[in-house]
C-alpha positions as CSV (number, residue, x, y, z in Angstrom):
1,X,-128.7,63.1,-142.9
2,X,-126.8,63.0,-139.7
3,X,-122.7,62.7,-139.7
4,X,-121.4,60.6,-136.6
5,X,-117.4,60.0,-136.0
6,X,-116.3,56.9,-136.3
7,X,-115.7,56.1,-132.9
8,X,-119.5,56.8,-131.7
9,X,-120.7,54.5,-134.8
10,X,-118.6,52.0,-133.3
11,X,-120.0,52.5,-129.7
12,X,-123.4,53.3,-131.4
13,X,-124.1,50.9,-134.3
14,X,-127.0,48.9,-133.1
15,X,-128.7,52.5,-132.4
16,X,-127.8,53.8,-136.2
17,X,-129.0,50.4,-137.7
18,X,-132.4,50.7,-136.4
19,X,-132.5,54.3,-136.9
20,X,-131.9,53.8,-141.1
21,X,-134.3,50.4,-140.4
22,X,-137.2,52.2,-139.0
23,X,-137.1,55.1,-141.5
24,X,-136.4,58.0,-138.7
25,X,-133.3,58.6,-140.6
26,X,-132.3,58.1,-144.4
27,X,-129.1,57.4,-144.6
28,X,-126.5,58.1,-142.0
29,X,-122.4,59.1,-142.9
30,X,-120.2,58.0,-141.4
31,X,-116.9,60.2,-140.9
32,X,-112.8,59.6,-140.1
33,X,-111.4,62.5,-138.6
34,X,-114.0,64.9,-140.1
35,X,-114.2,63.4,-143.5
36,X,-117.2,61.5,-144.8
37,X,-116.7,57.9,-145.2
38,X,-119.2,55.5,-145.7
39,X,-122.7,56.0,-145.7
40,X,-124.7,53.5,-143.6
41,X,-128.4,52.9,-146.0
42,X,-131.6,50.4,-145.2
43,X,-130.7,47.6,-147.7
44,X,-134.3,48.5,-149.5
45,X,-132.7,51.9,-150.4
46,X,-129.7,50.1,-152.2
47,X,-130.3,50.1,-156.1
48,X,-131.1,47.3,-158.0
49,X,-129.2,47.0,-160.9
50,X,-131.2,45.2,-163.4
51,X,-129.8,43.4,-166.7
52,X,-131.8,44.4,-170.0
53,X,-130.6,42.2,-173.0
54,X,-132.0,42.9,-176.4
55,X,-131.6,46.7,-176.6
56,X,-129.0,46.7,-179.4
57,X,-131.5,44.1,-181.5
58,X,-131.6,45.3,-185.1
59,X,-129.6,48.1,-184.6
60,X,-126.8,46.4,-186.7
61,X,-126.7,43.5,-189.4
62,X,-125.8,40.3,-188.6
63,X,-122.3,38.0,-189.7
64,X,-121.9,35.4,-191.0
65,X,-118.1,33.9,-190.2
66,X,-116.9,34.8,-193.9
67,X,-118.6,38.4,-193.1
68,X,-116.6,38.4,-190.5
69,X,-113.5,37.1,-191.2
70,X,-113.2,39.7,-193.9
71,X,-113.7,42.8,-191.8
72,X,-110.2,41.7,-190.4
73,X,-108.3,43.1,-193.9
74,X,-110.1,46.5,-193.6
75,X,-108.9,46.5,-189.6
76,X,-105.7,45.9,-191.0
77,X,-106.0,48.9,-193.6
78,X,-106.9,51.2,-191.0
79,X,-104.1,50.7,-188.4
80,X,-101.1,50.0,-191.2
81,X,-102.4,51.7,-194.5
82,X,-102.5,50.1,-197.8
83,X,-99.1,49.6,-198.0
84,X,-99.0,46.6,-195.5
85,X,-100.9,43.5,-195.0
């Protein structure tokens, strides 16, 4: 995992792209004045992120409105006491 300075990526970038392209490097960082900034990745490396719905299904019983609706008095208990409403 090479570091390069930002100013020889700049000169450099076609030369660092097809390095991560081909596979001869990983990933290269890119640094401003000694620090790591970026990291320069093939775009095949980049995670997918990958939307599972359904995993809460039966974990909790379903509402009806009225269900509902009367969940608000106990909210109401909890932040205020039973002295408001």
């Amino acid at each position: 995992m090479p570091t390069v300075n930002m100013l020889e990526a700049k000169t450099s970038l076609s030369r660092l792209v097809e390095a991560v392209e081909s596979g001869a490097e990983k990933e290269i960082i890119i640094a401003r004045n000694g620090k790591p900034a970026a990291k320069l990745v093939p775009l095949d490396a980049a995670p997918e992120k990958k939307l599972r719905l359904g995993l809460a299904r039966g974990k909790y019983p379903s509402l009806d409105y009225e269900a509902f609706q009367a969940l608000d008095a106990e909210v109401a208990r909890m932040f205020y006491g039973d002295d408001e409403k």
